[in-house]
C-alpha positions as CSV (number, residue, x, y, z in Angstrom):
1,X,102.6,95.1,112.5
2,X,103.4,98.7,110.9
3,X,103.8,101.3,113.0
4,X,102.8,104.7,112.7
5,X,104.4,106.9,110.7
6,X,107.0,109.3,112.5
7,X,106.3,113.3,112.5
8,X,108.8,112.8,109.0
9,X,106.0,111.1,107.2
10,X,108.5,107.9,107.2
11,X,108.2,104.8,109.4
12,X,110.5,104.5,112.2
13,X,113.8,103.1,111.3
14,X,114.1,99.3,111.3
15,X,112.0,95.7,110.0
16,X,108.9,95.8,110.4
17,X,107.3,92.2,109.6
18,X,103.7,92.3,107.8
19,X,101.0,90.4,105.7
20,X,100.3,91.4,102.2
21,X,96.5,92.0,103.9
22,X,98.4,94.6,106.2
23,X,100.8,96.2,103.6
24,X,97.7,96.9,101.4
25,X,95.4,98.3,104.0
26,X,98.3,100.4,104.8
27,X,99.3,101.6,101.8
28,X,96.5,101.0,99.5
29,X,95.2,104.3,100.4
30,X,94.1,105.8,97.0
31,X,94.1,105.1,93.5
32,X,97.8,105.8,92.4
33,X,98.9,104.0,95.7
34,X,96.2,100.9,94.7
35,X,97.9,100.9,91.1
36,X,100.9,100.4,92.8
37,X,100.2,97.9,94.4
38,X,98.8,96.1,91.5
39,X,102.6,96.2,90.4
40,X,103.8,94.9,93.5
41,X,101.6,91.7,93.5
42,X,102.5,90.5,90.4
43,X,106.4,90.7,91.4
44,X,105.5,89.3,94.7
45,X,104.2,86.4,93.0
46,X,107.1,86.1,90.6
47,X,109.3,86.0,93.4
48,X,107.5,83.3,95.7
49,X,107.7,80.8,92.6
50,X,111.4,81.3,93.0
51,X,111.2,80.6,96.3
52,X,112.1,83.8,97.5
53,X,111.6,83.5,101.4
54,X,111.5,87.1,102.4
55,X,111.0,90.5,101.0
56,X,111.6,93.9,102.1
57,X,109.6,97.0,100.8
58,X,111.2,100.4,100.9
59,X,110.8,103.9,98.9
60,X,108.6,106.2,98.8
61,X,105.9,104.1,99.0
62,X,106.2,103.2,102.7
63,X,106.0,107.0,103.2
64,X,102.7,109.2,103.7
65,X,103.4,110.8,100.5
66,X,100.0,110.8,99.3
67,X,101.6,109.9,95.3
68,X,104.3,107.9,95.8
69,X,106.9,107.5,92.7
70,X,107.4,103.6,93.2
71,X,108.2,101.3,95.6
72,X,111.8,99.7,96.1
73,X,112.4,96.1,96.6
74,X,115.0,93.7,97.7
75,X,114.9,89.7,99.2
76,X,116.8,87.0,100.5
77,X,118.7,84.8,98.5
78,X,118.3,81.6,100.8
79,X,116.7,79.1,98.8
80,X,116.2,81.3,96.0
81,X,116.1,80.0,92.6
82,X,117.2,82.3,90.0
83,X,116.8,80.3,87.3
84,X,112.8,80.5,88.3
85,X,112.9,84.5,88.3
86,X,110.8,86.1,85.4
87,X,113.2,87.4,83.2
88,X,111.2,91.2,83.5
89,X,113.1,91.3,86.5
90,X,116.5,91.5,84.3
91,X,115.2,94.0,82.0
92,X,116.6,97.6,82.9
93,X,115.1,98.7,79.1
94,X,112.5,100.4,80.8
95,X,113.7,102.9,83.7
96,X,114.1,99.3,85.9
97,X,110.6,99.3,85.7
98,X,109.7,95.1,86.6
């Protein structure tokens, strides 16, 4: 479950386990934020075919900032198979945009 956002417009410090249904409901609150999350998706996906067990979200976007400038991502390396990981994820040509 996420919890409600402190009086800082952040989330209270710590994990805080939730569904993709969840993190979009949450977050997916206007267009720019729904774009976003377009973008996230797709490197969800990319990371569950190489087995990546866990990922954490963190930035701006997890804020109440209304338009975030990204989101921030980083997961677990049990089990994870880098030689599965789409090589976009490599590619820093672009601002480190994935």
């Amino acid at each position: 479950m996420i919890p409600p956002f402190a009086a800082d417009g952040n989330l209270p410090p710590g994990i805080h386990w939730a569904t993709w249904e969840e993190v979009a409901s949450r977050f997916g609150t206007n267009h720019h934020r729904r774009r976003l999350l377009k973008g996230l998706e797709r490197a969800l996906k990319a990371l569950k075919r190489a087995n990546c067990p866990t990922v954490y979200l963190n930035g701006s976007f997890v804020t109440a900032r209304a338009d975030p400038s990204d989101y921030d991502v980083t997961w677990e390396m049990e089990g994870f198979d880098v030689t599965k990981l789409d090589p976009v994820f490599s590619d820093f040509d672009r601002d480190c945009a994935a």
